[in-house]
C-alpha positions, 0 to 999 in steps of 0.5 A, spaced: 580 689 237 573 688 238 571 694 234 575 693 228 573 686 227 566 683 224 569 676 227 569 675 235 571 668 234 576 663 229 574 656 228 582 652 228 582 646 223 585 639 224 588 635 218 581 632 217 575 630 219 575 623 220 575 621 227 580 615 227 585 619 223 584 625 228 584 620 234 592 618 231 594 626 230 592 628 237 596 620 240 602 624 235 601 630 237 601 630 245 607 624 244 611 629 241 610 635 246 610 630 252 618 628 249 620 635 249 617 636 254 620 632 258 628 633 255 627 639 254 626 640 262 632 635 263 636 639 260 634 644 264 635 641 270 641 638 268 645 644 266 643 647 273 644 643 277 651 641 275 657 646 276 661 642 271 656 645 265 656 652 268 658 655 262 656 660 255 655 654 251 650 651 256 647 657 259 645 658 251 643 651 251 639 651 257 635 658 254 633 655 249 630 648 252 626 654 256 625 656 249 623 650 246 618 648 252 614 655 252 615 656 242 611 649 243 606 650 249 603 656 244 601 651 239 599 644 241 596 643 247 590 647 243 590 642 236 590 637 241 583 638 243 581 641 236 584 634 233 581 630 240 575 634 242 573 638 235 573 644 239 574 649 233 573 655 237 579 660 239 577 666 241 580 673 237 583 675 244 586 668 244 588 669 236 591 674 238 594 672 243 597 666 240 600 669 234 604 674 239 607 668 243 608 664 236 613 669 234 616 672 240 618 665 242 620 664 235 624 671 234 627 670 240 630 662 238 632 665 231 636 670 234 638 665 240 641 660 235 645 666 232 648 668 238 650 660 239 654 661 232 657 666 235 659 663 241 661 657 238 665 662 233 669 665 240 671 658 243 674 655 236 676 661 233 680 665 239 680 660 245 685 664 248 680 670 249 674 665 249 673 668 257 675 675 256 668 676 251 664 671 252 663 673 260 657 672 264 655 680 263 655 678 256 651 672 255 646 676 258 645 681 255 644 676 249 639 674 253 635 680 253 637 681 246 632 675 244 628 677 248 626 684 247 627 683 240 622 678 240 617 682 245 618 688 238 618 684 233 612 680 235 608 686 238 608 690 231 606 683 227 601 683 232 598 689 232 598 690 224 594 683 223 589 685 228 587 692 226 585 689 219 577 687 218 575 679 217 568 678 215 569 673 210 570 668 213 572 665 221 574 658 219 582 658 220 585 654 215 591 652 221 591 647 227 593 654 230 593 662 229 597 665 225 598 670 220 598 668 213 592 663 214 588 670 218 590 675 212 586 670 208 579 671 212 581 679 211 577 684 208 581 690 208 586 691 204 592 686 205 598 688 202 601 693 207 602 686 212 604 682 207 610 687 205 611 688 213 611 681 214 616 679 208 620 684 208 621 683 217 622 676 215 626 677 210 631 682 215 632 677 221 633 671 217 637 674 212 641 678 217 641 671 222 643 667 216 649 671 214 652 672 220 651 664 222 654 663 215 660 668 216 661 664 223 662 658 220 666 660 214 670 661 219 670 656 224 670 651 219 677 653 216 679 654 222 678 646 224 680 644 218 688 646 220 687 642 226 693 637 227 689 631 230 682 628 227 680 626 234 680 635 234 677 636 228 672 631 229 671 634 236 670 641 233 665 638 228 660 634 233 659 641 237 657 645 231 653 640 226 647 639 230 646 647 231 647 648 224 641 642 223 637 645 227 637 652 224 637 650 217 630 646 219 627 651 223 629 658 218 628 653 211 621 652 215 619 659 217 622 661 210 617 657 206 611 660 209 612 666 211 617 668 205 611 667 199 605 671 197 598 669 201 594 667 196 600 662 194 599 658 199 596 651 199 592 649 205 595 642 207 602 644 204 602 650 210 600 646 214 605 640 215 611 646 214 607 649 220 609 642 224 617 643 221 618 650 225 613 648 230 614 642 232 621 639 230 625 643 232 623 643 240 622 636 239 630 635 236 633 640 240 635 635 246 635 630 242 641 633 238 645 636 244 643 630 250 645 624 245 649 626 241 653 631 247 658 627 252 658 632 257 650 632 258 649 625 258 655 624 263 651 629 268 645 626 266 648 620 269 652 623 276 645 627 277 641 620 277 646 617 281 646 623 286 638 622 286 638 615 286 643 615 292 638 620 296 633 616 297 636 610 299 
């Protein structure tokens, strides 16, 4: 890597210079990462702790907080001390480093939320065989699925970008590593990456999207023949938040990464960058803790069983 760069280090960039503004970003910044933290982390004990959530639904639920806590640890704890601290320096190393895990972290929750629709599919479209398909063997190998599709899809990304040259520049216009903002600073020819990284990303949002899109065709035509509105509203409430939390996330991505390099307005790519960075882990638990009467009654039975413990 050191061999087929002039650079041996980035400078990340905050959204300004001015030290009251920078003060602000980072108080938002870790505000933000400590409330995903610590729902994201809730949910994940909850869902372990109580036999009543040991369920496909939940199993995914449960991955995904993993997820969201590992996707938003990659990024902002570094923009905290490049916003607080002015400290700009990340290493090509830790570039590297950082854009493997943005992606691998991102991949694997896009394919994550797919097999979320899928399972929603099963238990609203084919209950009777909800237990058959969706058995514990099955909602692993999903798993692995994201995970090694993730480790794949974010390895080639990573090496391509970094068998290029950077001797234009090494200020980094992002407050984290990532490729459109790198294939700015490069001296080699870029157009190879740019039609791997548009054409990948077009193959993985496009398929994930159509399948989501299929299933819910489905499952909506479904719920709307259900006799009572109590059902329908129930049916609703389990899949309108995963629909929300996948159209951020994919229409986010999709603004960056889905558009030539050179077309890219500095500031505007960096509050998109926040809307799949960001929002997404900080509005998963949100969504399925408030708005899931399942969680919130095991949030209450776990607190009660603590509470009682130490007394």
């Amino acid at each position: 890597m050191s061999n087929s760069t002039l650079v041996n280090e980035f400078l990340l960039t905050g959204f300004s210079e001015v030290w009251e503004l920078r003060v602000l970003h980072t108080m938002l910044f870790l505000l933000m990462y400590l409330a995903t933290l610590t729902g994201n982390l809730l949910i994940v004990t909850v869902i372990t702790v109580d036999q009543r959530l040991h369920t496909p639904m939940y199993y995914f639920i449960l991955n995904l907080s993993v997820w969201d806590m590992c996707y938003i640890s990659v990024t902002v704890p570094k923009a905290c001390v490049v916003f607080l601290l002015n400290n700009r320096v990340i290493s090509v190393v830790g570039c590297a480093a950082q854009i493997f895990l943005v992606f691998l972290c991102a991949s694997a929750e896009l394919l994550l939320l797919t097999f979320m629709a899928r399972d929603r599919y099963v238990a609203i479209c084919q209950p009777l065989h909800y237990h058959v398909i969706m058995t514990p063997h099955v909602c692993v190998q999903m798993t692995l699925a994201c995970v090694l599709s993730g480790l794949v899809y974010a390895g080639v990304h990573t090496v391509s970008t970094f068998r290029l040259s950077f001797c234009h520049s090494n200020v980094v216009h992002q407050f984290f590593c990532d490729i459109p903002s790198l294939l700015k600073l490069s001296c080699s020819n870029i157009l190879v990456n740019e039609i791997v990284v548009f054409a990948s990303s077009m193959i993985i949002a496009g398929c994930s999207f159509s399948f989501i899109t299929m299933s819910y065709i489905h499952i909506f035509s479904t719920v709307l023949k259900f006799p009572t509105r109590r059902e329908r509203r129930k049916a609703f409430s389990t899949c309108v938040p995963h629909i929300l939390i996948f159209i951020i996330f994919l229409g986010s991505g999709a603004a960056v990464y889905l558009k030539p390099t050179s077309d890219s307005p500095l500031i505007q790519d960096m509050i998109i960058s926040v809307f799949y960075c960001i929002i997404p882990p900080l509005l998963n638990p949100i969504i399925y803790s408030l708005r899931n009467k399942q969680i919130k009654e095991a949030i209450r039975r776990v607190m009660k069983r603590t509470l009682t413990s130490f007394r």
